[in-house]
VOLUMNU-93126 format. One line per 10 residues: number of its first residue (from 1); their letters; for each residue x, z, y of C-alpha. Coordinates in Angstrom, 2 decimals. Layout:
<sites>
NUM	A	X,Z,Y; ...
</sites>
This chain:
<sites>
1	XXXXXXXXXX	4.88,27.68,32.13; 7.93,30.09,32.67; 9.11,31.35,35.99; 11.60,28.53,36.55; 8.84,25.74,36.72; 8.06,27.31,40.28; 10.86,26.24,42.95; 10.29,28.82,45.65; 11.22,27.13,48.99; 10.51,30.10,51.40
11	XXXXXXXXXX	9.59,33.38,51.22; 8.95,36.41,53.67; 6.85,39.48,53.59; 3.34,37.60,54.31; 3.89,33.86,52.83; 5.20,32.14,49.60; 5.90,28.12,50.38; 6.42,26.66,46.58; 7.46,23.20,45.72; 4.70,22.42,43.34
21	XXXXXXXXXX	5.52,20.07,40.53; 3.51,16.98,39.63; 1.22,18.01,36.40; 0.19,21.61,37.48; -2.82,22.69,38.36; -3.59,25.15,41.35; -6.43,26.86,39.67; -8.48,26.37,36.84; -12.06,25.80,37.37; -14.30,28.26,35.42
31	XXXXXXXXXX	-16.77,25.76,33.77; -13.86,23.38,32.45; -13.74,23.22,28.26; -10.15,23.37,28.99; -7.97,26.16,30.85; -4.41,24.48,31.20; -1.75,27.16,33.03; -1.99,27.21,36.65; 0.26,28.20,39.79; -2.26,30.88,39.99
41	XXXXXXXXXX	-1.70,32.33,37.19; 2.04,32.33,37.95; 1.18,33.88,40.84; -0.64,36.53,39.99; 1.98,37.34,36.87; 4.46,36.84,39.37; 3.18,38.81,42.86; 0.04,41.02,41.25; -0.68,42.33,45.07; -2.16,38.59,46.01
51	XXXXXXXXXX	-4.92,39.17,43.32; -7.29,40.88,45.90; -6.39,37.47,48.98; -8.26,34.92,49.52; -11.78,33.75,50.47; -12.60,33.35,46.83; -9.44,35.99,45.50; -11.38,35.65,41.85; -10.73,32.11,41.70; -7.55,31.06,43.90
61	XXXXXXXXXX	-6.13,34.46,45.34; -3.95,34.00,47.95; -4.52,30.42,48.00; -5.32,28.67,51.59; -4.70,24.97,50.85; -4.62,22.72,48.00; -3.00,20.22,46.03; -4.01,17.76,43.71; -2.96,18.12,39.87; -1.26,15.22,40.14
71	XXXXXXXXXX	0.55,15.29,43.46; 3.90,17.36,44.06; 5.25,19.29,47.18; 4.90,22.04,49.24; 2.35,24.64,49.02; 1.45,27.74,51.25; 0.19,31.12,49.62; -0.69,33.63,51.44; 0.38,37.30,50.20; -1.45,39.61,51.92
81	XXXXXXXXXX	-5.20,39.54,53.43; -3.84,39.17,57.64; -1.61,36.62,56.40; -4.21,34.48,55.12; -6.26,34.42,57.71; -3.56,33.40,59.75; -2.69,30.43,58.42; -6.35,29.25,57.48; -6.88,29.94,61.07; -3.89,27.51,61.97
91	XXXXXXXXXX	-5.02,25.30,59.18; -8.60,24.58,60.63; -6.76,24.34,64.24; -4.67,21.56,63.58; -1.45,23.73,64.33; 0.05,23.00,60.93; 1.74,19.51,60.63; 1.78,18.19,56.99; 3.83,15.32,55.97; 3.25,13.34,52.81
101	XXXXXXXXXX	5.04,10.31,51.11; 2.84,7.75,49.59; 3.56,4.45,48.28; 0.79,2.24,47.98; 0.36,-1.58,46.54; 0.13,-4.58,48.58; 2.03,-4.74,51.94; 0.97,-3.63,54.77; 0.30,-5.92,58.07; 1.06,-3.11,60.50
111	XXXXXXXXXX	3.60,-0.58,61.15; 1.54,2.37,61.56; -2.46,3.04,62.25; -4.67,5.96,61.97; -7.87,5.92,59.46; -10.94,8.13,61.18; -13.11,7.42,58.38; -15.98,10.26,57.33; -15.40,11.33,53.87; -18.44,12.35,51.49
121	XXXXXXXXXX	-19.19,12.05,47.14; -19.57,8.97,45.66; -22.71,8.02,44.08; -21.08,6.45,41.15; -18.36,8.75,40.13; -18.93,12.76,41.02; -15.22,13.18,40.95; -14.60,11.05,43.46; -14.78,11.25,47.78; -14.97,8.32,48.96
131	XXXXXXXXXX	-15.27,6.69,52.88; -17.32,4.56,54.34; -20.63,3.11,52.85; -22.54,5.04,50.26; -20.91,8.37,50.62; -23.52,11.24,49.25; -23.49,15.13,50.03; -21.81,16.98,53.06; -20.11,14.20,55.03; -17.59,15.42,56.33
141	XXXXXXXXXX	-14.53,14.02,59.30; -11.61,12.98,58.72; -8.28,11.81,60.05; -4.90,10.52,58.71; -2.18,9.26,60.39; 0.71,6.87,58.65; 3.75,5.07,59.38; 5.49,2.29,57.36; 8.96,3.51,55.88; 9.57,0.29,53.94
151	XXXXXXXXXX	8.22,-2.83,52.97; 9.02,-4.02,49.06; 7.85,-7.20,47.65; 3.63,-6.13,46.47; 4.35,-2.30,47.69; 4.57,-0.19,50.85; 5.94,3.12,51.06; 4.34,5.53,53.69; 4.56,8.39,55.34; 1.29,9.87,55.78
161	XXXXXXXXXX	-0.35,13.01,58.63; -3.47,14.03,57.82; -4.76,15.28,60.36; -7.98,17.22,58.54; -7.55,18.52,55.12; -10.74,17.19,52.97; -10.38,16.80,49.02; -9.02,13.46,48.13; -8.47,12.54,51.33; -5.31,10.48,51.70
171	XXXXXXXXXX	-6.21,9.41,48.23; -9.89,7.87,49.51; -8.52,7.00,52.87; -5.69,4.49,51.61; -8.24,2.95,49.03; -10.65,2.56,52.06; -8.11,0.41,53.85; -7.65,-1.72,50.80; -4.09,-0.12,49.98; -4.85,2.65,47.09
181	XXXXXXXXXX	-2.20,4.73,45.85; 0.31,3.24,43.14; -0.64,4.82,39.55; -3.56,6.68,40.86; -5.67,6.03,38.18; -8.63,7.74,39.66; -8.74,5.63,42.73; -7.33,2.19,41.34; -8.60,-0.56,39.52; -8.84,-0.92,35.89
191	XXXXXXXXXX	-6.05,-3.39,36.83; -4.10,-0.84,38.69; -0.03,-0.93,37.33; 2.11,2.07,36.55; 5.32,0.48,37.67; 8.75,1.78,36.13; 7.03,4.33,34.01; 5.39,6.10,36.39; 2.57,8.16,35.06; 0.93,9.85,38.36
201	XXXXXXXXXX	0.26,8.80,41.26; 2.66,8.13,43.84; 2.09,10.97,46.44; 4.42,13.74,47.61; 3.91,16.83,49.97; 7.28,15.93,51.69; 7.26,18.84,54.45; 5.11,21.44,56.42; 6.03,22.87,59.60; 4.03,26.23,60.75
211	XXXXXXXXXX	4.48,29.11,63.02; 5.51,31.95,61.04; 2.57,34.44,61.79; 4.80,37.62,62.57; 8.42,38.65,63.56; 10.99,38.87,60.97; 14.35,40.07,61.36; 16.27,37.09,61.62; 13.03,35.15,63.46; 11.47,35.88,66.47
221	XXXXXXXXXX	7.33,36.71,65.96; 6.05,33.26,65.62; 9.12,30.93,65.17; 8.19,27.88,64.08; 9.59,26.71,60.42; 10.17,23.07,59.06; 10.00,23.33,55.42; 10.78,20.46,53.30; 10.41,19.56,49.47; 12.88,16.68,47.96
231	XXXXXXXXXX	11.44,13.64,46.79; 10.66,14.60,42.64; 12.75,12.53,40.09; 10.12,10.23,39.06; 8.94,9.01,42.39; 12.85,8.64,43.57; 13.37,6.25,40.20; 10.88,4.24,41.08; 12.00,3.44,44.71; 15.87,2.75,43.27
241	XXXXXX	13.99,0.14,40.99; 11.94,-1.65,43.49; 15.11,-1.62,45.48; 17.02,-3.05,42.97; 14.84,-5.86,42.18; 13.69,-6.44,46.18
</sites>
């Protein structure tokens, strides 16, 4: 990974918003066999004062929010101590709105609906959250929000709110509804499709909007900030395919 594979969307004194690409890792975990490249070490290579941030700085410095390996979009990082506190304080207080863009198989009967479904472990698959019945481990709440963009023939696309930010949870949410994810092979089927090519799943950290947690000189001391994140190149081909053979 070079320093071009990290699109910097914003950037200020306290925070770092990155568009994170589909593939990367956050952080490695310290008991995987295998240690793949991660933002974090980017980051630190990149901004060695966020080594010492963090709740768990020895792990994911700076980091206050995550994002699947497999998912793309925006992504805060805190770079200093205050800052992150900040924004994990806004985090757990609902004050940060996250929109994602999901498109998931089947079609949906309604235009928009919230899930409030708990979210624990699955007893068959320790990777997995899952919500509902037979949920193992911390149970824990959780709330998404979605609207219908557009209806294809066998495929929705969404925009999805969550409201609370558990693991996996727009992931186990839309497979609790009966409308998983397209191409996420963790939460399919064994007969789930990969349409177009498409080798991830379809989800997409679309845009953030936050109040800035101090003044800066062209923003007065807690402006709020829309940030947004383009729709990657895969996920775009696919929707010019479906609409092309709608």
């Amino acid at each position: 990974m070079n320093n071009h594979s990290v699109s910097i969307i914003y950037e200020d004194d306290d925070i770092l918003a990155v568009n994170k690409q589909a593939g990367l890792l956050v952080h490695n975990v310290p008991s995987s066999k295998f240690q793949d490249l991660s933002l974090v070490d980017w980051l630190v290579k990149n901004y060695p004062e966020i080594k010492n941030v963090g709740d768990e700085p020895e792990l994911r410095p700076g980091i206050v929010h995550r994002l699947d390996k497999d998912t793309s979009g925006i992504l805060l990082v805190a770079k200093n101590q205050k800052a992150f506190e900040y924004l994990k304080s806004q985090f757990q207080n609902r004050k940060i709105k996250k929109r994602y863009i999901a498109l998931v198989y089947g079609e949906l009967k309604v235009e928009s609906g919230i899930i409030d479904l708990a979210i624990g472990k699955s007893k068959k698959d320790f990777r997995k959250k899952i919500a509902g019945k037979k949920m193992i481990g911390k149970i824990r709440e959780a709330i998404t929000e979605y609207k219908v963009i557009k209806k294809f023939s066998n495929y929705t696309l969404l925009e999805v709110f969550p409201k609370t930010g558990r693991t996996h949870q727009i992931r186990a949410h839309l497979k609790a509804i009966g409308h998983p994810i397209v191409c996420d092979k963790l939460y399919g089927t064994k007969k789930t499709i990969c349409p177009f090519g498409l080798d991830r799943q379809f989800l997409h950290a679309s845009s953030l909007e936050l109040n800035l947690p101090a003044g800066k000189a062209d923003l007065p001391s807690g402006a709020r900030i829309k940030l947004e994140a383009d729709l990657p190149e895969d996920l775009d081909r696919v929707l010019k395919e479906l609409r092309k053979n709608k």
